[in-house]
C-alpha positions as CSV (number, residue, x, y, z in Angstrom):
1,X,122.1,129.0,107.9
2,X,122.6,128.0,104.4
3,X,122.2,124.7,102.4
4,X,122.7,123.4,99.4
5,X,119.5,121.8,97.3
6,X,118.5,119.9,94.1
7,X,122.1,119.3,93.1
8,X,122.1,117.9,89.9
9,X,125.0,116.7,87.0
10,X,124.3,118.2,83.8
11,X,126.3,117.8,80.5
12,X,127.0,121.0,79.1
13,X,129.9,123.1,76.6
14,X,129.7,125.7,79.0
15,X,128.5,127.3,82.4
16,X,125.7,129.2,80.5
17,X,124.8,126.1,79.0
18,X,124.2,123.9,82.5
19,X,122.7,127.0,84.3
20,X,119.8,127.0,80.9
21,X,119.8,123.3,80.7
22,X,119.4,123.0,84.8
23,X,116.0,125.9,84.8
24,X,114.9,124.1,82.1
25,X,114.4,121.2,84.0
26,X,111.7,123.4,86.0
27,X,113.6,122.7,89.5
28,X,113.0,125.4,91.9
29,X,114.4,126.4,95.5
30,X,112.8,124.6,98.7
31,X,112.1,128.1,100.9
32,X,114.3,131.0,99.6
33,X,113.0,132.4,96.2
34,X,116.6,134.4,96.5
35,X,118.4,131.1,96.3
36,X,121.6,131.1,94.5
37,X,121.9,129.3,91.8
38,X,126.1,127.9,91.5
39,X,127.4,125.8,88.3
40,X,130.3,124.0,89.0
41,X,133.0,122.4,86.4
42,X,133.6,119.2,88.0
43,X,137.3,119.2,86.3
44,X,137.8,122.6,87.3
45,X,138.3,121.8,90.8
46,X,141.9,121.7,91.9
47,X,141.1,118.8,94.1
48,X,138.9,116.6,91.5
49,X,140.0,113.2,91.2
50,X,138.1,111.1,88.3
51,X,139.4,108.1,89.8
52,X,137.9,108.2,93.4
53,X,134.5,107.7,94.4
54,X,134.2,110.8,96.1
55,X,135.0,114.3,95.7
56,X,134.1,118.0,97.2
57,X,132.5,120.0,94.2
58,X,132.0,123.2,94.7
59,X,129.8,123.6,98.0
60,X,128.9,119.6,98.1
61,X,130.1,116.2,98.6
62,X,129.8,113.8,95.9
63,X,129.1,109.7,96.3
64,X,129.6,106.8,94.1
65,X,126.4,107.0,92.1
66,X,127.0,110.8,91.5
67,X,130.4,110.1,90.1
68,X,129.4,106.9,88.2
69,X,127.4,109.8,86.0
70,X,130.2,112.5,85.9
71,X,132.4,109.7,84.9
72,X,129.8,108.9,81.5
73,X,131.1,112.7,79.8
74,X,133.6,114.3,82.5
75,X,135.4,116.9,80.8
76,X,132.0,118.1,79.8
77,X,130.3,117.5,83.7
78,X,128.9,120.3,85.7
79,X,127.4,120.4,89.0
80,X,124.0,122.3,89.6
81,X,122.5,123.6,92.3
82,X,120.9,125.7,94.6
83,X,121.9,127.3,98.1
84,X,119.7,128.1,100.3
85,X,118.9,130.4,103.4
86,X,117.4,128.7,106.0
């Protein structure tokens, strides 16, 4: 079974840019050292709507406080993180 883990919103120019910016934050899988590591353009989902308080990003569900930060620099936002075999 797979999960998703560590998800975090990180302001970058490009993908390369979140996935270095993301490592260098030293975050590291829960139980799979195979983990995937996905980087997600929040605007590059067809279904992203900057006015509602949640969206699907990628592999995860976003809330109110999580979109309250994508909202600060959206067109640069990226979701980060991990999934997981359980």
């Amino acid at each position: 079974m797979q999960h998703t883990s560590h998800t975090q919103v990180i302001f970058a120019d490009s993908a390369e840019e979140a996935r270095e910016k993301y490592l260098a934050l030293g975050i590291k899988p829960d139980n799979d050292p195979n983990a995937q590591l996905d980087v997600v353009k929040c605007t590059d989902d067809e279904d992203f709507d900057i006015e509602s308080p949640f969206n699907l990003i990628g592999e995860i569900s976003v809330g109110i406080d999580v979109m309250n930060i994508i909202r600060q620099d959206y067109p640069r936002a990226y979701c980060v993180y991990y999934i997981e075999n359980h």
